[in-house]
mmCIF file of the N, C-alpha and C atoms, coordinates in Angstrom:
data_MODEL
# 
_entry.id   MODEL 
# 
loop_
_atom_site.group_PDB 
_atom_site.id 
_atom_site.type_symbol 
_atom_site.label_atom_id 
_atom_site.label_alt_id 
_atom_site.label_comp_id 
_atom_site.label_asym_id 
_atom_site.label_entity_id 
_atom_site.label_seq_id 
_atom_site.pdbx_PDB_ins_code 
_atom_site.Cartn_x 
_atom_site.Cartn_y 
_atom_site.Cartn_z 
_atom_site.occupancy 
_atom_site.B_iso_or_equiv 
_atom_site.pdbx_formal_charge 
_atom_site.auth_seq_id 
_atom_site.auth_comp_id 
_atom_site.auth_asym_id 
_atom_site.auth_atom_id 
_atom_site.pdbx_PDB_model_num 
ATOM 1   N N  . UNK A 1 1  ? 119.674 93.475  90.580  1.00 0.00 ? 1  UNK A N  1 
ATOM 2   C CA . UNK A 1 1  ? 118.798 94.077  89.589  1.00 0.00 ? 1  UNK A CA 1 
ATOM 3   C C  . UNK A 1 1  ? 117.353 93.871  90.036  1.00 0.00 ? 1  UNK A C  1 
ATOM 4   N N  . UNK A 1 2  ? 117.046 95.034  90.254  1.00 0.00 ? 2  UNK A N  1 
ATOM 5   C CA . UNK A 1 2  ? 115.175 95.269  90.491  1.00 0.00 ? 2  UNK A CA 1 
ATOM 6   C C  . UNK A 1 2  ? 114.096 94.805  89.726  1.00 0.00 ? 2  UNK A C  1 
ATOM 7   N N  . UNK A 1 3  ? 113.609 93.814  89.142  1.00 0.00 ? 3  UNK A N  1 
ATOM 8   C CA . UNK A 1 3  ? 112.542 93.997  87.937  1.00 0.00 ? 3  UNK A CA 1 
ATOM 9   C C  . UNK A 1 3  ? 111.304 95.040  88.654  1.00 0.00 ? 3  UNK A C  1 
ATOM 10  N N  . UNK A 1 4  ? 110.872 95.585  87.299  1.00 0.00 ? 4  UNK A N  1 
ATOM 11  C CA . UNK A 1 4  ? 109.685 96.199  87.685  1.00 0.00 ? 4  UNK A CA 1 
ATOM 12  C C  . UNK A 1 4  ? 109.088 95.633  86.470  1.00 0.00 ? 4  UNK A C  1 
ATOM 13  N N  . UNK A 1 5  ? 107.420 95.037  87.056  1.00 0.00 ? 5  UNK A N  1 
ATOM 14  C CA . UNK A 1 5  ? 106.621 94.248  85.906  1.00 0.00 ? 5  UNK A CA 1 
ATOM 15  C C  . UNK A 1 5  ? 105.550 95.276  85.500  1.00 0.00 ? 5  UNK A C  1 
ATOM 16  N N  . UNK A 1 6  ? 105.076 96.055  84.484  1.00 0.00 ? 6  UNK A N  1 
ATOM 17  C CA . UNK A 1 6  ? 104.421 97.144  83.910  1.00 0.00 ? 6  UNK A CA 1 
ATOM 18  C C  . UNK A 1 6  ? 103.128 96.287  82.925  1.00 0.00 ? 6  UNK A C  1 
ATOM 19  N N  . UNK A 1 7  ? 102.129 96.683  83.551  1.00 0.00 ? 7  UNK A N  1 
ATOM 20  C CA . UNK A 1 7  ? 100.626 95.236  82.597  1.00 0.00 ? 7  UNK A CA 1 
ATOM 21  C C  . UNK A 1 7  ? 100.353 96.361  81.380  1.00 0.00 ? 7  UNK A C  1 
ATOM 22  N N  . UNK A 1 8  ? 100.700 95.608  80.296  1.00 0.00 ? 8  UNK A N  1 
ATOM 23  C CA . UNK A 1 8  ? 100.302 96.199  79.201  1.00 0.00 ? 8  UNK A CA 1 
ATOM 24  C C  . UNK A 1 8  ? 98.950  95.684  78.359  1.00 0.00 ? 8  UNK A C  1 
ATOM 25  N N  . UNK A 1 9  ? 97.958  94.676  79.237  1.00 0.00 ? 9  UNK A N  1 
ATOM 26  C CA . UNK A 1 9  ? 97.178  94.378  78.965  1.00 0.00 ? 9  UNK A CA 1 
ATOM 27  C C  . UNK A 1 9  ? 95.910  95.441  78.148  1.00 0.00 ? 9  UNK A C  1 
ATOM 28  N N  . UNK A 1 10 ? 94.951  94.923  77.504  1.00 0.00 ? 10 UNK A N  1 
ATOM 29  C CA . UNK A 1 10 ? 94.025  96.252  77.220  1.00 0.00 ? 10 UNK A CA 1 
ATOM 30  C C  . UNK A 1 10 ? 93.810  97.114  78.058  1.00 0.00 ? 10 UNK A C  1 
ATOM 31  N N  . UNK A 1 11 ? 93.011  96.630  79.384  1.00 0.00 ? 11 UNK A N  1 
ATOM 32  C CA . UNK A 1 11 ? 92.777  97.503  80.282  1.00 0.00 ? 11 UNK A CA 1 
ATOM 33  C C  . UNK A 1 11 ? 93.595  98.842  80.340  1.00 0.00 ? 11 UNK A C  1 
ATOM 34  N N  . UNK A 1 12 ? 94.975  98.066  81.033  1.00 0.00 ? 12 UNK A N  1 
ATOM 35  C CA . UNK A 1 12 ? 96.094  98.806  81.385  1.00 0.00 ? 12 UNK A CA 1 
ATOM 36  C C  . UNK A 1 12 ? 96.438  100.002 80.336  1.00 0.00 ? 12 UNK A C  1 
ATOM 37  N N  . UNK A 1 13 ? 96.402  99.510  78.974  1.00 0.00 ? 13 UNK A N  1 
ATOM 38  C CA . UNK A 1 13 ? 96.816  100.197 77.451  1.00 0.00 ? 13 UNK A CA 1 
ATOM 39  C C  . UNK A 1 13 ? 96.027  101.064 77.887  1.00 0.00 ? 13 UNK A C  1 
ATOM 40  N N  . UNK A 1 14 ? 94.527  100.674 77.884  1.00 0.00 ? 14 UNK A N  1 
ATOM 41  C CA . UNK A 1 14 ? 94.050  102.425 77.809  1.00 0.00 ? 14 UNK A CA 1 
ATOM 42  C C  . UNK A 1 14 ? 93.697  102.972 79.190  1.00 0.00 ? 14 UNK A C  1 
ATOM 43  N N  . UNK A 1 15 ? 94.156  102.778 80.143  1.00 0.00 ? 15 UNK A N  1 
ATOM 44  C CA . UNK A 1 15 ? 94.514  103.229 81.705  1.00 0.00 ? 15 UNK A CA 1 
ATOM 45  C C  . UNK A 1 15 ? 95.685  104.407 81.400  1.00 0.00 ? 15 UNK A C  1 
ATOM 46  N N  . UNK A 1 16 ? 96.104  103.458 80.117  1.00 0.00 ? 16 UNK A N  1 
ATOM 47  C CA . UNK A 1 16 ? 97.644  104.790 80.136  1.00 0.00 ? 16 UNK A CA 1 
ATOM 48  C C  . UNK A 1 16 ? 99.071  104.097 80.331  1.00 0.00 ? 16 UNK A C  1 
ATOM 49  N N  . UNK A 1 17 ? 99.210  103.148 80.405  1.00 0.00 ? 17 UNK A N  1 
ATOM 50  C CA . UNK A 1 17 ? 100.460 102.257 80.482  1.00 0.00 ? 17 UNK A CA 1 
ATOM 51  C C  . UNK A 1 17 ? 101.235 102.423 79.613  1.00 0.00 ? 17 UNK A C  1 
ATOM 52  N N  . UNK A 1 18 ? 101.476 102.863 78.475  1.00 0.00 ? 18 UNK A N  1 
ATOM 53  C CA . UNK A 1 18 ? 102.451 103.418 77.795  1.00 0.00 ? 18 UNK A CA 1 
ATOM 54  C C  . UNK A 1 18 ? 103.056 104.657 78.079  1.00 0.00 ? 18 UNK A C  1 
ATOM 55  N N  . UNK A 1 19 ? 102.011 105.783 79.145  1.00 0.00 ? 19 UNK A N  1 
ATOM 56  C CA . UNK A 1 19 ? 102.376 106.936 79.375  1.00 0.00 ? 19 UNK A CA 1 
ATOM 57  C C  . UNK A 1 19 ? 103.275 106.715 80.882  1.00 0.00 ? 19 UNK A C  1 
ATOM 58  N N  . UNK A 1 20 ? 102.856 105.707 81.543  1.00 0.00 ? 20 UNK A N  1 
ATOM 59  C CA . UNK A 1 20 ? 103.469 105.071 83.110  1.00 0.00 ? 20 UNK A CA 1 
ATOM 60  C C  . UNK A 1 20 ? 104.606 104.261 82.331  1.00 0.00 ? 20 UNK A C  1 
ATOM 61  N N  . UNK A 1 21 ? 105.108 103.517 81.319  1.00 0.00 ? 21 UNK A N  1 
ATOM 62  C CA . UNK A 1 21 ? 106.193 102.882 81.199  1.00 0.00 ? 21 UNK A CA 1 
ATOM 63  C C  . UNK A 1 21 ? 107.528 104.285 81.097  1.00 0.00 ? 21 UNK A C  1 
ATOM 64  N N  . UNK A 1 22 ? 106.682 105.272 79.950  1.00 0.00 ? 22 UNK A N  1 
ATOM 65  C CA . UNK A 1 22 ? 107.605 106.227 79.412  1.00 0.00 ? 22 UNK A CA 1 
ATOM 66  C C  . UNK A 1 22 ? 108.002 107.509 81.080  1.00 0.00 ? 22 UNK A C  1 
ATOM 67  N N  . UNK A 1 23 ? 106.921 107.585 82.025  1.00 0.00 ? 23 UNK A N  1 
ATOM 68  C CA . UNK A 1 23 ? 107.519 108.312 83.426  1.00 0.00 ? 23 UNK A CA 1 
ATOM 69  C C  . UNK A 1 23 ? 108.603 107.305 84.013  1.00 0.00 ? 23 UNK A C  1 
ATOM 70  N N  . UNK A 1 24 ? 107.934 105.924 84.474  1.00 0.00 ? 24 UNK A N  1 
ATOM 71  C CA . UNK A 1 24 ? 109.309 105.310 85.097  1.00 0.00 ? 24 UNK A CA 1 
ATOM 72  C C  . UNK A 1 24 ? 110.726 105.166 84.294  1.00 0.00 ? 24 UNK A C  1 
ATOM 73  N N  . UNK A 1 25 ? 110.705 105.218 82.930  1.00 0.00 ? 25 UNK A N  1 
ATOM 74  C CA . UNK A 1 25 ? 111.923 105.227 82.442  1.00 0.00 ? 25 UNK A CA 1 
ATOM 75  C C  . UNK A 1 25 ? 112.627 106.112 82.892  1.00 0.00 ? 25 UNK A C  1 
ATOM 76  N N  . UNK A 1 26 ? 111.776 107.460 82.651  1.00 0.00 ? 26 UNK A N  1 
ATOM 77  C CA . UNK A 1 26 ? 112.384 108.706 83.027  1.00 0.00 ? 26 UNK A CA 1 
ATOM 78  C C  . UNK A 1 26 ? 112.903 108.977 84.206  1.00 0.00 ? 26 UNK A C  1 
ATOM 79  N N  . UNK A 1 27 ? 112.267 108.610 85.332  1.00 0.00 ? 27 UNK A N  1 
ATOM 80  C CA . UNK A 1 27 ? 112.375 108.466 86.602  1.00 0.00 ? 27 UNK A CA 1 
ATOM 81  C C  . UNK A 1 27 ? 113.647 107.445 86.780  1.00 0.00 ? 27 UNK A C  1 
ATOM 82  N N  . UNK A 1 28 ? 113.949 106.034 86.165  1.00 0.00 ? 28 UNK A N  1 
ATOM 83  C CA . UNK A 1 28 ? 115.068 105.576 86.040  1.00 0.00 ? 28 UNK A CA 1 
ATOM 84  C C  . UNK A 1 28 ? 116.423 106.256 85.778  1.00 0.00 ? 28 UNK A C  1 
ATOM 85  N N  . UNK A 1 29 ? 116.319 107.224 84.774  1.00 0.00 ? 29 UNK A N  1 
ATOM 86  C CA . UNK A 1 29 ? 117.316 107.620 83.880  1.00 0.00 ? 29 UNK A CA 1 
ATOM 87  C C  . UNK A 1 29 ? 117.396 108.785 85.002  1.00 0.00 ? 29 UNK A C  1 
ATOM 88  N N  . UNK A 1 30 ? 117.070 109.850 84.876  1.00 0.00 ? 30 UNK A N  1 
ATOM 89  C CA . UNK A 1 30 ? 117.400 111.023 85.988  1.00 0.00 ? 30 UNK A CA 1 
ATOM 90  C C  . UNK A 1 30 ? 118.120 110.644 86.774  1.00 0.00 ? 30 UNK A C  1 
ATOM 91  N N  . UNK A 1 31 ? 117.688 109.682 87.580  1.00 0.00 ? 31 UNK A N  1 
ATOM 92  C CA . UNK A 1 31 ? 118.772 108.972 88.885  1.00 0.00 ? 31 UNK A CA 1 
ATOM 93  C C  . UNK A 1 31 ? 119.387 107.729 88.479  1.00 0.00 ? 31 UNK A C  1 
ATOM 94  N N  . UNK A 1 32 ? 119.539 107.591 87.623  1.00 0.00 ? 32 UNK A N  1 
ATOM 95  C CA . UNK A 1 32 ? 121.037 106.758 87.118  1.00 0.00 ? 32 UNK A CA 1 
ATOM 96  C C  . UNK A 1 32 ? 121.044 105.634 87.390  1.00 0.00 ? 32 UNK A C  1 
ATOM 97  N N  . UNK A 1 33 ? 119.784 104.693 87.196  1.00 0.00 ? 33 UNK A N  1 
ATOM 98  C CA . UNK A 1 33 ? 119.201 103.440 87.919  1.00 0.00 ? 33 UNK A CA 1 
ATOM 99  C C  . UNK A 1 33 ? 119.205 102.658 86.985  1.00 0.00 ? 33 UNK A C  1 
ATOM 100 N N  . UNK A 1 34 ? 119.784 102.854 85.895  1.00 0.00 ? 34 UNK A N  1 
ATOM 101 C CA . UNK A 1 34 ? 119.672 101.837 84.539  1.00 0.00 ? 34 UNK A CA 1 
ATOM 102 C C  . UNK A 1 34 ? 120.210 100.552 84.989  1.00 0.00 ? 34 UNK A C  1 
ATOM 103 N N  . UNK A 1 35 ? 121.405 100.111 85.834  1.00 0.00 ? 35 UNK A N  1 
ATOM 104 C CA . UNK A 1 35 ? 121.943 99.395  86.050  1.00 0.00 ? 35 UNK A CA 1 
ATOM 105 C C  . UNK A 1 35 ? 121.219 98.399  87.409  1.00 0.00 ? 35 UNK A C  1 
ATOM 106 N N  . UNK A 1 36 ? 119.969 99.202  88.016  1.00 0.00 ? 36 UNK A N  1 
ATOM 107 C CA . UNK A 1 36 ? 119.650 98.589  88.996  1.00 0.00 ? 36 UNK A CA 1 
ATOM 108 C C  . UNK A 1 36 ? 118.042 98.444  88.891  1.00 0.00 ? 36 UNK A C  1 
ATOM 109 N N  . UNK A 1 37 ? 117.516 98.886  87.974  1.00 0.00 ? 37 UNK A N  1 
ATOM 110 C CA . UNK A 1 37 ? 116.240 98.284  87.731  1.00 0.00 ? 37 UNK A CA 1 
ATOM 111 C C  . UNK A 1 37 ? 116.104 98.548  86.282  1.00 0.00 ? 37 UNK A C  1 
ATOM 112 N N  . UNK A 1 38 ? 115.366 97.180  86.266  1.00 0.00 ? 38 UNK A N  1 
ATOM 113 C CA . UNK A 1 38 ? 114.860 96.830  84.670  1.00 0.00 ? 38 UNK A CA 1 
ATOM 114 C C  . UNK A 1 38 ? 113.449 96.790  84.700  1.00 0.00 ? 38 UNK A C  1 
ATOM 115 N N  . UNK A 1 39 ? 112.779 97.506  83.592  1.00 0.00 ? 39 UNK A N  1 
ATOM 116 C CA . UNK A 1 39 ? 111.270 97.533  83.729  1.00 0.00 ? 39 UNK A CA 1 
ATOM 117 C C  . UNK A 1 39 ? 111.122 96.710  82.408  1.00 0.00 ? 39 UNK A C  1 
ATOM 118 N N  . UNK A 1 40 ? 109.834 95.606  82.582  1.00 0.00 ? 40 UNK A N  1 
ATOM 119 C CA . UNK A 1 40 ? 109.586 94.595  82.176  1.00 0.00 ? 40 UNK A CA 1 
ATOM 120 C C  . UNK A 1 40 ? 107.862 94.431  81.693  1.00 0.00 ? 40 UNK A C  1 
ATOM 121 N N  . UNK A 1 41 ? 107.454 94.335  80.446  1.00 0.00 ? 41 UNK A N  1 
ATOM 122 C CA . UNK A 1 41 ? 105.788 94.227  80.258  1.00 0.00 ? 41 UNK A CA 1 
ATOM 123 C C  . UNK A 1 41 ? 105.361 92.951  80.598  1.00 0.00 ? 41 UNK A C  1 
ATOM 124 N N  . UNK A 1 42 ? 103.985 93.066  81.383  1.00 0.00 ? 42 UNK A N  1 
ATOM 125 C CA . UNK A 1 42 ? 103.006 92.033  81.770  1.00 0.00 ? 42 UNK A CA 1 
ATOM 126 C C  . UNK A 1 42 ? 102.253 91.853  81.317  1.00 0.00 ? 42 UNK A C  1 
ATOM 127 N N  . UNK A 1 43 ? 101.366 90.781  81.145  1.00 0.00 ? 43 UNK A N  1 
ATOM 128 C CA . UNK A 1 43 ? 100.012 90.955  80.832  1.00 0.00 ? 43 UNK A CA 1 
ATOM 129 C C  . UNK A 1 43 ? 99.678  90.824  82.076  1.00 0.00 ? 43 UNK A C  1 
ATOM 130 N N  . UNK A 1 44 ? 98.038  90.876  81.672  1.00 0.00 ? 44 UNK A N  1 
ATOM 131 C CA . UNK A 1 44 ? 97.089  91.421  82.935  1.00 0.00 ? 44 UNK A CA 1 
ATOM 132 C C  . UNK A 1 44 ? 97.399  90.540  84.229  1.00 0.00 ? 44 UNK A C  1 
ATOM 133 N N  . UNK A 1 45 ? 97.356  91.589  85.227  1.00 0.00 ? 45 UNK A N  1 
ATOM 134 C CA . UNK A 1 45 ? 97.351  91.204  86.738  1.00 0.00 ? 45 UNK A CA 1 
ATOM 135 C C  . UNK A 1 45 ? 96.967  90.786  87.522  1.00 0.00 ? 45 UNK A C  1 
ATOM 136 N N  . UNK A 1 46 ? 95.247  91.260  86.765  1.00 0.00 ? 46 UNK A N  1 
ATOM 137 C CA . UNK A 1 46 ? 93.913  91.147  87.294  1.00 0.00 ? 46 UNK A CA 1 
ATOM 138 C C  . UNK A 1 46 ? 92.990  92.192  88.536  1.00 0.00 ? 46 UNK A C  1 
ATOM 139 N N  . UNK A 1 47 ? 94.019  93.652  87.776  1.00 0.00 ? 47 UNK A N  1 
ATOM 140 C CA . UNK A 1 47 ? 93.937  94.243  88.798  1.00 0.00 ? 47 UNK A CA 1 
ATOM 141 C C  . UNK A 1 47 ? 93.403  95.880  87.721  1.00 0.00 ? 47 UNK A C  1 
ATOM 142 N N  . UNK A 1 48 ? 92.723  95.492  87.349  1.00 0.00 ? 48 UNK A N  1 
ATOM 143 C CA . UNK A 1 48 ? 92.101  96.546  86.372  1.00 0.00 ? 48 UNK A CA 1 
ATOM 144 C C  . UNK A 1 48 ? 91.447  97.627  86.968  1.00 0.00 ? 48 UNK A C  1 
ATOM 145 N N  . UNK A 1 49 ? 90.724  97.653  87.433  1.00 0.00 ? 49 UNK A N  1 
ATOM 146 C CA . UNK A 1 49 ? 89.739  98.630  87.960  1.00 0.00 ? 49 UNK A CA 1 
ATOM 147 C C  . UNK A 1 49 ? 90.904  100.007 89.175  1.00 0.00 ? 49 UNK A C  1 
ATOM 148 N N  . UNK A 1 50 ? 92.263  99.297  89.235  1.00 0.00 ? 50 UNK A N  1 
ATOM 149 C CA . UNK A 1 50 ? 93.712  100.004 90.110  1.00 0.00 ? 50 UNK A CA 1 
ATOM 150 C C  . UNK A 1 50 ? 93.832  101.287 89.342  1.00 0.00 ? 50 UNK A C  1 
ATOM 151 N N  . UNK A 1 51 ? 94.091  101.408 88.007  1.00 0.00 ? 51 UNK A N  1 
ATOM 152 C CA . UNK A 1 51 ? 94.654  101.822 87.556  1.00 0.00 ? 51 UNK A CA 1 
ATOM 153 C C  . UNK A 1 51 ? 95.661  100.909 86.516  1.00 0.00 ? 51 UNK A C  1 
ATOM 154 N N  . UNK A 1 52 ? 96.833  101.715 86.244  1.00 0.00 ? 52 UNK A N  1 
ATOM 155 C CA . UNK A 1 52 ? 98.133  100.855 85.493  1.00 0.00 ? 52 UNK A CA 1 
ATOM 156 C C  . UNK A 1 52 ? 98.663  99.791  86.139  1.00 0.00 ? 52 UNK A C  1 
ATOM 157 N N  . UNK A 1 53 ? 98.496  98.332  86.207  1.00 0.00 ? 53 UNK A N  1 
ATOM 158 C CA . UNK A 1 53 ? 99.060  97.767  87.164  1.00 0.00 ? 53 UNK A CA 1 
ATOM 159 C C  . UNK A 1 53 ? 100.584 97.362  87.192  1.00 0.00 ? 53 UNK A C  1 
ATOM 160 N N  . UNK A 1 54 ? 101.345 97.626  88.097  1.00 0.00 ? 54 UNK A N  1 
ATOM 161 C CA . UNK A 1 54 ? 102.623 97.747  88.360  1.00 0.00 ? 54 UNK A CA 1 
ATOM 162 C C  . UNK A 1 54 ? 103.181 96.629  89.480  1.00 0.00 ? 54 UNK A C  1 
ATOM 163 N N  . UNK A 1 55 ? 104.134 95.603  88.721  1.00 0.00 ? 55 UNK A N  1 
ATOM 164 C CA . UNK A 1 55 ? 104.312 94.798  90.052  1.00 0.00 ? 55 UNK A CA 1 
ATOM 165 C C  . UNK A 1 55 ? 105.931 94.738  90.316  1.00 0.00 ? 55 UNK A C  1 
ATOM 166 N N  . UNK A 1 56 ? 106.004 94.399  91.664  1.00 0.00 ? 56 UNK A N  1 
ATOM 167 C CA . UNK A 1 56 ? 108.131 94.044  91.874  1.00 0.00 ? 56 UNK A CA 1 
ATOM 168 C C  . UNK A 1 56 ? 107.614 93.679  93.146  1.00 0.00 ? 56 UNK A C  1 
ATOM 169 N N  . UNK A 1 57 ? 108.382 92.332  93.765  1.00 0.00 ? 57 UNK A N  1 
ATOM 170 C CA . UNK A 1 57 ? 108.598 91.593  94.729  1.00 0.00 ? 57 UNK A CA 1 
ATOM 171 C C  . UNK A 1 57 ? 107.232 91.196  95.037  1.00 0.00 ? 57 UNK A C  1 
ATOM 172 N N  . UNK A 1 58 ? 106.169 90.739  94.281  1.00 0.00 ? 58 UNK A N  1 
ATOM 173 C CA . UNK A 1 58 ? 104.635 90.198  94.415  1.00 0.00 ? 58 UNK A CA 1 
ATOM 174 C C  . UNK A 1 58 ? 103.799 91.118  95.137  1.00 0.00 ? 58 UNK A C  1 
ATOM 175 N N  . UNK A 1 59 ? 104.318 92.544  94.941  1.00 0.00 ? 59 UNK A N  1 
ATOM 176 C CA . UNK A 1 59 ? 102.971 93.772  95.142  1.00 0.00 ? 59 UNK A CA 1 
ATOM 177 C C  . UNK A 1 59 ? 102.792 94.494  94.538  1.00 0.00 ? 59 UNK A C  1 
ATOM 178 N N  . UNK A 1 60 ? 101.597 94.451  93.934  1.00 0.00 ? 60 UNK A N  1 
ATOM 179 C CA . UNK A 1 60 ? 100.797 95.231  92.985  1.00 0.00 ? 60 UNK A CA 1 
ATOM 180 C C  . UNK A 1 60 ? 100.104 96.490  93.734  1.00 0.00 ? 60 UNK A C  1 
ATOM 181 N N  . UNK A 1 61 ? 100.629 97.358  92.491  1.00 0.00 ? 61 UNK A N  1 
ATOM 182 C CA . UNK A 1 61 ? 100.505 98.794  92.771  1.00 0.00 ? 61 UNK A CA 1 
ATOM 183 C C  . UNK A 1 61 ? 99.401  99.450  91.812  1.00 0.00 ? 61 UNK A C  1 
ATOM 184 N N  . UNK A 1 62 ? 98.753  99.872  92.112  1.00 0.00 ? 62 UNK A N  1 
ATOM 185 C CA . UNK A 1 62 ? 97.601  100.521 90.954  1.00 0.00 ? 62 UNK A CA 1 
ATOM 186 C C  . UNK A 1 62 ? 98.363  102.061 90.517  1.00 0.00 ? 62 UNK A C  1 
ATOM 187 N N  . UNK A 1 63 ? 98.529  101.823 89.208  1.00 0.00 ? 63 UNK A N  1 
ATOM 188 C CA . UNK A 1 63 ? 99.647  103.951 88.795  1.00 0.00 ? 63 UNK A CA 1 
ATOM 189 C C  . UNK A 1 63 ? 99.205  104.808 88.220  1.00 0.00 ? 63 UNK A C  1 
ATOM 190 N N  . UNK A 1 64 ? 99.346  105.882 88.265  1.00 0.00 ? 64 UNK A N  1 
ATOM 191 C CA . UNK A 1 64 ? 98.901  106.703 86.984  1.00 0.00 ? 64 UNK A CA 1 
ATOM 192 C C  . UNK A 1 64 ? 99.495  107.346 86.962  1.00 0.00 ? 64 UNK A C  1 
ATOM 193 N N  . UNK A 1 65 ? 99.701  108.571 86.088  1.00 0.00 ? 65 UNK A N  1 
ATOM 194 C CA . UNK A 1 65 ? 100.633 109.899 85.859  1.00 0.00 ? 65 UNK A CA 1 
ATOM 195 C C  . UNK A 1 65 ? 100.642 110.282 87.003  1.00 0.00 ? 65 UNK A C  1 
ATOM 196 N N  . UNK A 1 66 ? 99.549  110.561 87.797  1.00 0.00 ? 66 UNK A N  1 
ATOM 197 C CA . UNK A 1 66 ? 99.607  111.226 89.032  1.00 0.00 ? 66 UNK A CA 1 
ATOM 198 C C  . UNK A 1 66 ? 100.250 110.806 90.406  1.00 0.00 ? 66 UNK A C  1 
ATOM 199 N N  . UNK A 1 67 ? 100.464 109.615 90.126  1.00 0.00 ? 67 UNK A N  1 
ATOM 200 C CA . UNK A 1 67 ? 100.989 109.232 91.606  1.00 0.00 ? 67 UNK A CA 1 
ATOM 201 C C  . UNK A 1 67 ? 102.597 108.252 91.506  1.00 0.00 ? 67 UNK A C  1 
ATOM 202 N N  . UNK A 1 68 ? 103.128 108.410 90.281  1.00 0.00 ? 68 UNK A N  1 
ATOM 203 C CA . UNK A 1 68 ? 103.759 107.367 89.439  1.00 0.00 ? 68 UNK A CA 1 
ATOM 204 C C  . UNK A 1 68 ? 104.975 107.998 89.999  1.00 0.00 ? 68 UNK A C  1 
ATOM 205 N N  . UNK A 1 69 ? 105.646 108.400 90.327  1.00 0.00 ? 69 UNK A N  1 
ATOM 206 C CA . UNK A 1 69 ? 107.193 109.145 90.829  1.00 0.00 ? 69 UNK A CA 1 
ATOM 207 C C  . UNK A 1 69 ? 106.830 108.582 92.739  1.00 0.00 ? 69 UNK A C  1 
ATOM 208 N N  . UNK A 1 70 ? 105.425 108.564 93.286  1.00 0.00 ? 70 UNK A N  1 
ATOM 209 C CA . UNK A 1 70 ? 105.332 107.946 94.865  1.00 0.00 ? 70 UNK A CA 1 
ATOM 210 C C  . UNK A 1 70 ? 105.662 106.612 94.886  1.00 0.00 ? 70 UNK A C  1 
ATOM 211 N N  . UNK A 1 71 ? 104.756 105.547 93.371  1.00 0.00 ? 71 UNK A N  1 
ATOM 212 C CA . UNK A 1 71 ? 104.871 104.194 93.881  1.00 0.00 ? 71 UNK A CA 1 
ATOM 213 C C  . UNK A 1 71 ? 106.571 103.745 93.514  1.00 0.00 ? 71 UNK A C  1 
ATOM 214 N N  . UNK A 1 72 ? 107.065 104.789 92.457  1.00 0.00 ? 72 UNK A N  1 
ATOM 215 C CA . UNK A 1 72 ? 108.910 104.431 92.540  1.00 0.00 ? 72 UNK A CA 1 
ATOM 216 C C  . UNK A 1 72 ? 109.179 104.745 94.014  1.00 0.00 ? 72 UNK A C  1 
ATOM 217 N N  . UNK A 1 73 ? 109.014 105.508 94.702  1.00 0.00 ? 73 UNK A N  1 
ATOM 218 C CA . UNK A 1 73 ? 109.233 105.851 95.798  1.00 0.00 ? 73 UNK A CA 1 
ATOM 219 C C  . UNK A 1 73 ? 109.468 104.586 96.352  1.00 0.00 ? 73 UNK A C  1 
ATOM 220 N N  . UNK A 1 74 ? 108.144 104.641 96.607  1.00 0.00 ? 74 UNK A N  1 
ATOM 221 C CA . UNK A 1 74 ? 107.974 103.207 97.397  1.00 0.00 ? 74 UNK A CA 1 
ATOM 222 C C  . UNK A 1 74 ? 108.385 101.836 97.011  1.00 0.00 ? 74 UNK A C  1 
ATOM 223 N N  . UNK A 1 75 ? 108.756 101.483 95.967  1.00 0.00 ? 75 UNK A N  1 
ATOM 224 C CA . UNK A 1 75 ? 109.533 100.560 95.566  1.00 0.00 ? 75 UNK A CA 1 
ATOM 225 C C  . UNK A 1 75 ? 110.854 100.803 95.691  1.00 0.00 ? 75 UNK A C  1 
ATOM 226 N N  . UNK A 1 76 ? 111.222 101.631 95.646  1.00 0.00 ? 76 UNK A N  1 
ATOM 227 C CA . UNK A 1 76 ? 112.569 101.937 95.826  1.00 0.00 ? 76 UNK A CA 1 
ATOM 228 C C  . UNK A 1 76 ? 112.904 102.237 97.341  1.00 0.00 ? 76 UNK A C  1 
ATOM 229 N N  . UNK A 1 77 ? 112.033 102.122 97.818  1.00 0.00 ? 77 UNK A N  1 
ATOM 230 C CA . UNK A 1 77 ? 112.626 102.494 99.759  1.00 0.00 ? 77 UNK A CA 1 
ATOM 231 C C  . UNK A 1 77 ? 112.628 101.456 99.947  1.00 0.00 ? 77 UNK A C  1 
ATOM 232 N N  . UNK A 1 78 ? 111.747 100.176 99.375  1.00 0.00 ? 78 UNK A N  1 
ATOM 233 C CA . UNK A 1 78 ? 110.959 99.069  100.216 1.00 0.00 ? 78 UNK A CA 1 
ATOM 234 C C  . UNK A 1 78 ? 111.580 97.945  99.535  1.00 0.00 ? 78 UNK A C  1 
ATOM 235 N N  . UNK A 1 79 ? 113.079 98.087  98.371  1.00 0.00 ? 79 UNK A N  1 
ATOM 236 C CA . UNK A 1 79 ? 114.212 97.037  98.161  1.00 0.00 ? 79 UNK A CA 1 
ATOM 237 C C  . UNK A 1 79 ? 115.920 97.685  98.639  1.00 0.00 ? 79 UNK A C  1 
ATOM 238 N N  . UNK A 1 80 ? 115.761 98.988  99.478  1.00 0.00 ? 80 UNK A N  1 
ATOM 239 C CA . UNK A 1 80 ? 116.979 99.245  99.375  1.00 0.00 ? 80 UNK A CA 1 
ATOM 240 C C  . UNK A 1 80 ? 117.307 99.356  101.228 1.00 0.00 ? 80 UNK A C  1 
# 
């Protein structure tokens, strides 16, 4: 099981982190990943000025709507 850590800190809140929790779900569910990653809220990262901060295996990813289906990408190439 994958954790993915999602910062729901203020920053993050109004960065949009509720709109990046509700894509990776989606992005979970489409490909049938319920069973292999669990997405998990953080507080802050300390990585505000990134974007949404997004962490799994101690690398932080800065997200947004726009790039949020690449950094699954990349988390998902870079545990399998």
């Amino acid at each position: 099981m994958k954790i993915i850590k999602i910062c729901v800190g203020s920053s993050c809140h109004v960065n949009g982190s509720y709109k990046v929790v509700r894509a990776f779900n989606q992005i979970i569910k489409e490909r049938e990943l319920e069973n292999d990653i669990e997405l998990v809220g953080s507080f802050c990262m300390g990585k505000c000025t990134e974007g949404v901060a997004v962490e799994c295996d101690d690398i932080i990813y800065g997200v947004s709507l726009e790039n949020v289906e690449e950094v699954f990408e990349k988390i998902w190439e870079e545990n399998n």
